[in-house]
C-alpha positions in Angstrom: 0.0 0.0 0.0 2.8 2.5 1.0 5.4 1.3 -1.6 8.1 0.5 0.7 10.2 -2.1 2.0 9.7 -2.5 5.6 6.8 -1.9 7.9 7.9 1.3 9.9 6.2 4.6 9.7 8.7 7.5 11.4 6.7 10.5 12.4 9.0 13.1 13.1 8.9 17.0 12.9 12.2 16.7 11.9 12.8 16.5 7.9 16.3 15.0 7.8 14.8 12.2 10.3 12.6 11.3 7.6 14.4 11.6 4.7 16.9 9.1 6.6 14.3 6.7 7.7 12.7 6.6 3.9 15.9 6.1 2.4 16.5 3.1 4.9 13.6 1.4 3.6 10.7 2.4 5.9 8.0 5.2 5.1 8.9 8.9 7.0 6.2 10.9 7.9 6.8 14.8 8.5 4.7 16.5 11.8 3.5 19.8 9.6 1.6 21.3 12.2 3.6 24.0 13.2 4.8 24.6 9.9 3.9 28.0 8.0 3.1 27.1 4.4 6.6 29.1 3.1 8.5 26.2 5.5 6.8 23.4 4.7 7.1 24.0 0.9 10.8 23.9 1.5 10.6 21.2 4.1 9.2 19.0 1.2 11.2 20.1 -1.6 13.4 19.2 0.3 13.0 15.7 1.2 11.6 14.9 -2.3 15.3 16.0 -3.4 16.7 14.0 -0.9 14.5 10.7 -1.0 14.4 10.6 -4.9 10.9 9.9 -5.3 10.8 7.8 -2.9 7.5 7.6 -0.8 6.8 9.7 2.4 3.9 11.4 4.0 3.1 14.6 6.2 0.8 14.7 9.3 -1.3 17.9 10.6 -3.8 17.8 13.9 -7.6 18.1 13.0 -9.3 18.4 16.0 -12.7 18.7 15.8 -13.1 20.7 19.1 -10.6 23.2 20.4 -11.2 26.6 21.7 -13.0 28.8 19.2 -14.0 25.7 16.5 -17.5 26.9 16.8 -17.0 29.9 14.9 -14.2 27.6 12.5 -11.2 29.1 14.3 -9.9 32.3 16.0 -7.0 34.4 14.6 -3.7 35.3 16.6 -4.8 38.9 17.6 -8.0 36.8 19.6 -5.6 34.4 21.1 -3.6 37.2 22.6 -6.7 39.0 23.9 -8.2 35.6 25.2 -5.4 34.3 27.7 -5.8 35.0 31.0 -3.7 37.6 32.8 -3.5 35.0 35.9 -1.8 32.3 33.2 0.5 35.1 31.8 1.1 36.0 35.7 2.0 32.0 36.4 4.4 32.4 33.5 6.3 35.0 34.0 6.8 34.1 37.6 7.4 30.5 36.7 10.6 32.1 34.1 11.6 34.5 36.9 12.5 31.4 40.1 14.0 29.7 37.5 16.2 32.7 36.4 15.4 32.7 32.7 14.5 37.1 32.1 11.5 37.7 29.4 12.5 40.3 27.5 9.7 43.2 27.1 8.4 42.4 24.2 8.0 38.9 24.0 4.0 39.7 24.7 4.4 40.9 21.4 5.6 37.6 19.9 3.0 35.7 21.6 0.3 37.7 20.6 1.4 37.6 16.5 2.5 33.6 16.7 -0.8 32.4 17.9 0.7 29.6 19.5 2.3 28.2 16.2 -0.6 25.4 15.8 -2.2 25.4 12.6 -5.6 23.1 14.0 -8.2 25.3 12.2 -9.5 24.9 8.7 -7.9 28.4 8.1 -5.1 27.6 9.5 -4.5 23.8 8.1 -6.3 24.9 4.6 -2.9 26.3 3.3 -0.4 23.3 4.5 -2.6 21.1 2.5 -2.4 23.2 -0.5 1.2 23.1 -0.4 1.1 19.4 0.7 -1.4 18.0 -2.0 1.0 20.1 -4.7 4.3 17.7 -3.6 4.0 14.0 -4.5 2.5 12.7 -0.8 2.1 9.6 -0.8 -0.2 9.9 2.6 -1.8 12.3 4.8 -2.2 11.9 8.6 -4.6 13.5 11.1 -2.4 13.2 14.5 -5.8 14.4 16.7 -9.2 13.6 15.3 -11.4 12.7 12.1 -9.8 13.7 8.7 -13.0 15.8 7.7 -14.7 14.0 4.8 -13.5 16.7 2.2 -10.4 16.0 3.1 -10.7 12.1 2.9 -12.1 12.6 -0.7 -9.6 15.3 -2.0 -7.0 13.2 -1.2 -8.3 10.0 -3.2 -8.7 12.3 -6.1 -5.2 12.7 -5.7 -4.2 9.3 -5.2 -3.3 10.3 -1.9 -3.8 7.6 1.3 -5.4 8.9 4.0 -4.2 7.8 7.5 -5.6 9.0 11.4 -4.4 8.2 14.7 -6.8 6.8 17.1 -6.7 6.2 21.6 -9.7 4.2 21.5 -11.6 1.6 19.8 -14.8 4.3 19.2 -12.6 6.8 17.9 -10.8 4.0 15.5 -14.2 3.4 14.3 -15.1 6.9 13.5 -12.1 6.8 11.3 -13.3 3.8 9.4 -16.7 5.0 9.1 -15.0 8.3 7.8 -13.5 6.6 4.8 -9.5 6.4 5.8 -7.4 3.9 4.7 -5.0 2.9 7.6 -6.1 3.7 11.0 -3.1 3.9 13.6 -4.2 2.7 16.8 -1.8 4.5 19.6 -1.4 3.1 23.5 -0.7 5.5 26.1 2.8 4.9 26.1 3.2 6.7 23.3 4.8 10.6 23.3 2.6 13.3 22.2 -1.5 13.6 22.4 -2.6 10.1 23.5 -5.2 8.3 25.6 -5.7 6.0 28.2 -5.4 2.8 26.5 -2.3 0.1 26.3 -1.0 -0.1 23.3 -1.0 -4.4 24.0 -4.8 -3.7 24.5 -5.4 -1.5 22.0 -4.2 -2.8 19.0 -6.4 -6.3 19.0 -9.6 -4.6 19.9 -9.0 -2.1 17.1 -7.8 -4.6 14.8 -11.1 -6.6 15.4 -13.3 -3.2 15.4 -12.1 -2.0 12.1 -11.3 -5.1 9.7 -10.6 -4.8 7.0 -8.8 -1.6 7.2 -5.6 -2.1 8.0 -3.9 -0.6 11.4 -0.9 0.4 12.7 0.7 0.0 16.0 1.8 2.6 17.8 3.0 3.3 21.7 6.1 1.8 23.2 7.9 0.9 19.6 11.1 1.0 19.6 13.0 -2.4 18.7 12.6 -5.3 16.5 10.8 -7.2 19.4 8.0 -4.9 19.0 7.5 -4.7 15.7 6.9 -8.4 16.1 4.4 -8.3 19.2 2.6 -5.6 16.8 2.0 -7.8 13.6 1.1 -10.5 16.3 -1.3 -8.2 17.8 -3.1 -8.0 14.1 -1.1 -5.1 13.2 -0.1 -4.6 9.6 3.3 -2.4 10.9 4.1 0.4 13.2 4.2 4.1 13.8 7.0 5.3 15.4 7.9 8.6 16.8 10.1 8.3 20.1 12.4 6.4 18.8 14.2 9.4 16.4 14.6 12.0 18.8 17.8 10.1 19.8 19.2 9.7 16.2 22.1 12.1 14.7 19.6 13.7 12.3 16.7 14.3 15.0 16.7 18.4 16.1 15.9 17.7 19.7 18.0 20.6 22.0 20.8 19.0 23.3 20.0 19.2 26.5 16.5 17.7 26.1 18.3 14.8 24.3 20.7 14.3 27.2 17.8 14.0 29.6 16.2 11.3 27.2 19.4 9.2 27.1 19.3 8.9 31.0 15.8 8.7 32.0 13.9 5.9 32.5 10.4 4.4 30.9 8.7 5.9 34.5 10.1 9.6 33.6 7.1 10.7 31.6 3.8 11.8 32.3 0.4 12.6 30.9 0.3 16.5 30.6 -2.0 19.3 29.2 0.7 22.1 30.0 2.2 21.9 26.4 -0.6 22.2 24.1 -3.7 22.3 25.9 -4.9 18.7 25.5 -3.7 15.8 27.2 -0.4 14.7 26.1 3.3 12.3 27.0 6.1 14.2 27.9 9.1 13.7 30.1 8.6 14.7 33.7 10.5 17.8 34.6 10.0 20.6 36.7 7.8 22.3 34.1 5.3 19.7 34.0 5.5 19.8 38.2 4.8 23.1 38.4 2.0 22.9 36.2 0.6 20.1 38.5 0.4 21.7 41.5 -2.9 22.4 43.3 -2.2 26.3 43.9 -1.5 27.0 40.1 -4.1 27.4 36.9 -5.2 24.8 34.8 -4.3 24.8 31.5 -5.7 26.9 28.7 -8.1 25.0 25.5 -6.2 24.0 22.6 -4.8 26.4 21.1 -4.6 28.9 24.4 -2.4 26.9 25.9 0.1 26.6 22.7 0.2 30.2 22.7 0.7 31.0 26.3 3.7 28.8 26.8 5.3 29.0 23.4 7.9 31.5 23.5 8.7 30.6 27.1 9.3 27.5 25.8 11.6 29.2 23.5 13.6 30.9 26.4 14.0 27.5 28.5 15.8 26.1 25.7 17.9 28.5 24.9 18.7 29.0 28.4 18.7 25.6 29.4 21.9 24.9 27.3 24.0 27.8 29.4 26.1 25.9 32.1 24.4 25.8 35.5 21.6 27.3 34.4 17.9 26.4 36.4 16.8 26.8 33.4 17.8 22.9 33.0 15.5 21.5 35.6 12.4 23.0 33.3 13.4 21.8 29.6 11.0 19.0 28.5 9.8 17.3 25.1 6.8 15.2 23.9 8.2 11.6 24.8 7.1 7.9 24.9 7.5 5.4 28.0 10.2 3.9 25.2 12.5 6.4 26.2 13.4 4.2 28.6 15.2 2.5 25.9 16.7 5.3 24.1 20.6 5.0 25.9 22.4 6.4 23.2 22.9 8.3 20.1 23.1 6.4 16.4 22.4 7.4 13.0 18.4 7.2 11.8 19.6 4.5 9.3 21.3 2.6 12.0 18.0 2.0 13.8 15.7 1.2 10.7 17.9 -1.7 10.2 18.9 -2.5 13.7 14.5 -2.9 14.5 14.6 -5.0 10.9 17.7 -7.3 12.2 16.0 -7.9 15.7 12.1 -8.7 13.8 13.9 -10.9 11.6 15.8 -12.8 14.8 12.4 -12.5 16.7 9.9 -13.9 13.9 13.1 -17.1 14.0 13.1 -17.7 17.4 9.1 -18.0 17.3 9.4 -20.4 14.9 11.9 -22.9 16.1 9.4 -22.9 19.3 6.4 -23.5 17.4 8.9 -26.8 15.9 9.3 -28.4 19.3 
């Protein structure tokens, strides 16, 4: 279906991640959600250039609720005007113990950003105009239902259509919705996820939503798992923790340093990113956000907004030596990370997960001979 040679789909937001993965053989799927139109066009140019027509596929977030959807989206000048000042207060404060200084007109930036997320049709409209005019081979909604306009543009363009679901009743809505591969995510993955194991999951979607094929996804990092997938009823993987290890991935160093020691019980379920829940690893920013004496997190995209260009500051501070600003630097992260000890190239990895399905699937059979 996806013209390649192994089973692994690589989501990253990082283009040279997959570039790398879909020259190794497997299918790389670029996160487009933060991407103005201008970038993405040369984010795909670029990866068509370097993957030689080889195939690959881009993924946006189409939620069908998030603050303002009733009236099909709200522009950056009302995302400004609708965060609270007790959130901004939290903010600044929170940057201030930790010694990072917001300079005076980052307000500014806030307020013409929008929070970077592109969820709305007016926002999302344009990528796909840019996508649909590159030679996708598949289009992913990361957070929701594609919308069925959507589903039927991209069969007119010959274009697979592919959403990730947490639950067996939202992995039907996809089906029902016309999509051809339906990616059924545990909660072990990184990023927006539910409740469900991904050793749960999969079989009851599988079952659910036959005969449209799904993908694993949540806690996939090694040849092992791959195999427990296609056990599970799977017809391959997603993958997105894995890459933010590899030589090509763009994670801040010192948010890659922290993922090469933690462990798989260093992440938790948090809406201080983006609004809704979703993985990450536990640092003091997701504490802080947890505590009973500060504000809950804003809607989707309110939250995006309010925390992005502090987000912005931690990093850059955080890779100062002895710098607090350390303690706060997190990233969207599976419970795999537990796994993730070291640094290797993105090829490396595609063919190390091959090698270790390939041993697995063996060592399977010579018990099934006995």
């Amino acid at each position: 279906m996806l013209g390649v040679e192994f089973p692994i789909c690589a989501f990253s937001h990082c283009r040279d991640v997959v570039a790398a993965v879909t020259n190794a053989g497997g299918f790389g799927v670029l996160g487009a959600v933060a991407h103005s139109p201008t970038r993405l066009e040369r984010e795909l140019t670029w990866i068509e250039e370097q993957a030689g027509g080889k195939p690959y596929g881009v993924d946006l977030l189409l939620p069908p609720r998030y603050v303002g959807s009733e009236q099909g989206g709200i522009d950056p000048r009302q995302v400004s005007e609708l965060l609270p000042e007790e959130h901004r207060t939290f903010v600044d404060e929170l940057l201030v113990r930790y010694g990072i200084e917001r300079p005076a007109d980052q307000q500014a930036t806030v307020a013409r950003s929008g929070g970077g997320l592109n969820i709305s049709r007016s926002g999302y409209e344009p990528l796909l105009e840019v996508a649909f005019a590159h030679k996708i081979r598949l289009i992913a909604s990361a957070l929701g239902p594609p919308p069925q306009d959507l589903v039927e543009r991209a069969h007119s363009n010959d274009v697979l259509v592919a959403a990730l679901a947490g639950t067996t009743h939202h992995a039907q809505r996809h089906a029902a919705a016309g999509v051809d591969l339906i990616v059924a995510q545990g909660t072990e993955a990184g990023g927006h996820t539910g409740e469900v194991a991904t050793m749960v999951l999969v079989p009851e979607v599988v079952d659910a939503v036959a005969p449209t094929p799904v993908l694993a996804a949540g806690g996939i990092a090694r040849g092992r798992q791959i195999a427990a997938s296609l056990a599970l009823g799977a017809e391959g993987v997603w993958c997105g923790s894995v890459w933010l290890t590899t030589e090509e991935a763009e994670t801040t160093p010192v948010v890659k340093e922290k993922f090469l020691t933690a462990t798989s019980s260093d992440t938790v379920r948090s809406r201080s990113m983006t609004g809704k829940p979703a993985r990450m690893l536990r640092t003091a920013w997701t504490d802080e956000w947890d505590r009973p004496d500060t504000p809950d997190p804003l809607g989707m995209p309110l939250q995006s907004a309010l925390v992005a260009d502090s987000q912005v500051r931690i990093n850059q501070a955080a890779g100062q030596p002895g710098t607090q600003a350390r303690e706060l630097a997190t990233y969207f992260v599976g419970q795999v990370v537990g796994s993730l000890d070291r640094v290797r190239p993105t090829r490396s990895v595609v063919l190390d997960m091959v090698e270790e399905f390939i041993n697995t699937v063996g060592r399977l059979e010579q018990l099934i001979e006995r």
